[in-house]
Every structure is written in C-alpha cells, then in structure tokens.
C-alpha positions in Angstrom: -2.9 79.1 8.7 -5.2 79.9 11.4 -7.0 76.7 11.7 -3.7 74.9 12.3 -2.5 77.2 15.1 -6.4 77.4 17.5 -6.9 73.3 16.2 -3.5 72.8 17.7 -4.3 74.4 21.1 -7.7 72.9 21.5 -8.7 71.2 25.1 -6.3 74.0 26.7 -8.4 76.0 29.2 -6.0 78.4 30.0 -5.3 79.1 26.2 -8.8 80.2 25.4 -8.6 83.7 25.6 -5.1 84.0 24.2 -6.6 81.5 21.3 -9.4 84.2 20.8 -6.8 87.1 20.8 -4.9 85.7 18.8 -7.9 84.9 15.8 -8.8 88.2 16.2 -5.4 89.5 15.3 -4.9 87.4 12.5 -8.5 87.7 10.9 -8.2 91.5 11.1 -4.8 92.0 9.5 -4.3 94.1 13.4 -1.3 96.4 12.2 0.2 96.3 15.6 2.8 99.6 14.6 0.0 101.8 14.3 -2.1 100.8 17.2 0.2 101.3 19.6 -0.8 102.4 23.0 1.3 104.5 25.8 1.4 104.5 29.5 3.1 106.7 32.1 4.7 105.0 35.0 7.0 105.9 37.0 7.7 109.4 35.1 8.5 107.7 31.8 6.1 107.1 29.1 6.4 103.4 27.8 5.3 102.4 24.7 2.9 99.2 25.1 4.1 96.3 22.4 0.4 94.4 21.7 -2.4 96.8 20.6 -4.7 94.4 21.7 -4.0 93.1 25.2 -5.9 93.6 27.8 -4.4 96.3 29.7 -6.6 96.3 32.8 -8.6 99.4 34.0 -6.4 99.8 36.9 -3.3 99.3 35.1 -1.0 100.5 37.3 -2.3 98.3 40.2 0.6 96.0 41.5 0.1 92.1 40.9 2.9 89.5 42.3 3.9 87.2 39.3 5.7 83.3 40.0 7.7 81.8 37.5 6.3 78.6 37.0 9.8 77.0 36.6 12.1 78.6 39.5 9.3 79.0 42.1 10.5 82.8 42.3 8.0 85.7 42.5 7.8 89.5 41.6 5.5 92.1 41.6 4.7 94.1 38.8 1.9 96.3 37.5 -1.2 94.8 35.9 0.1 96.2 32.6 3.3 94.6 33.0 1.7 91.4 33.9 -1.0 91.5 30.6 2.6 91.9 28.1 3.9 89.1 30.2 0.8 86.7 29.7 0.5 87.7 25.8 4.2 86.7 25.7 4.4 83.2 27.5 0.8 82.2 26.1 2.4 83.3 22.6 5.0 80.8 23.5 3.0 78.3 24.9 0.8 78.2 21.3 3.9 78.8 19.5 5.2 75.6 20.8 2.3 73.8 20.5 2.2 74.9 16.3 5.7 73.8 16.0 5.4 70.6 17.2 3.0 69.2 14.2 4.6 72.1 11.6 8.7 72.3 12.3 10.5 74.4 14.7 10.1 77.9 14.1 7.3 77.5 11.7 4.8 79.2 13.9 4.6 83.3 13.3 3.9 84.1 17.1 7.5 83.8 17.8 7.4 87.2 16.7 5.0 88.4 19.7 7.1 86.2 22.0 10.4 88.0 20.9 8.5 91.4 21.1 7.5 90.6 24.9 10.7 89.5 25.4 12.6 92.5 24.1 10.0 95.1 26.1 10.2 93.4 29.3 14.4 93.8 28.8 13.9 97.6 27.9 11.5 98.6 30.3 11.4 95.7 33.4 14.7 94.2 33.4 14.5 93.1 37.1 11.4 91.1 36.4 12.7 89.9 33.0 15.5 88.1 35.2 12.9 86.9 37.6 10.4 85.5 35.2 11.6 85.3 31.4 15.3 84.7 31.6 
C-alpha cells in the first residue's frame, strides 16, 4: 500500500517531505495515541494530533498563513502552521491516491480529519480563515 500512495505523488516538489513523513509513519507502525506531544500556549495545554510533525524549535513564534483559494491570511504559531501543513499535504496526497484507487480509498483521510477536527477545537478563527 505504500508504493501506491509515494508512486502517486511522484514529480511533486512540495510533497517530498510530507512523502517522507508519511513512509516513515507507515513503515514504523507510528502509534500516533501514544506519542502524543503537549504544548502550552496561551495558558492552556493543547494536546498536538501528529507525533511526528515537525514542530519547529521556536514553536510559538508567529507565522502569517494564506489560504491558497480565498487570498485571505492569518497568523498563527509555527506549531499551528506544522498541524496545518501535515493536514492539507495529507489531503493533497490523499487526493492524489484516490484518483487512481476510488474515493476514499486512501487511509490519510484519517490525518486530514484529525487536523481538521484540532484546528476546530483549539484555532477556530483560523480554521474559518484557512480550512473551512
């Protein structure tokens, strides 16, 4: 099942890293439940929904974000922005899979619907903004 989903994405510069986050989950069997990481931000401790993303070392560092299809823009912290490119590169792949194997075929709609769902419990301004 792996071959089909990278082989699908292949000539897609800006998938390569998600592509190489995304064979690492899969050939590790990554048990995202137990992995999960924490961050505090703005007094509340928020529970981080991909073990593996790349978090930043200044997490909390602000970054403005466009949505590519309204034009609008947001700023967010990095860590915020790393959940919202593991979610729409998620999607982007997840698409990509679907379109040789049948809609819904491709198991990274689960990440996508995990990004989606943390960005509506814990950034619901930028979840309009970007996602919705």
């Amino acid at each position: 099942m792996l071959q089909n989903i990278t082989s699908t994405i292949t000539g897609c510069a800006p998938c390569d890293k998600m592509r190489l986050w995304i064979a690492t989950l899969f050939w590790y069997n990554c048990d995202m439940k137990t992995k999960t990481k924490t961050i505090k931000y703005n007094n509340k401790t928020i529970k981080l929904p991909f073990a593996d993303a790349d978090y930043s070392d200044e997490p909390l560092t602000m970054e403005t974000v466009t949505n590519p299809f309204s034009g609008e823009s947001i700023a967010m912290p990095r860590f915020a922005v790393a959940v919202y490119d593991v979610t729409m590169g998620s999607q982007h792949i997840a698409s990509k899979y679907d379109s040789t194997n049948g809609d819904g075929a491709s198991p990274l709609w689960n990440d996508v619907r995990k990004g989606l769902d943390w960005f509506r419990q814990y950034f619901a301004k930028e979840y309009m903004v970007l996602l919705d």
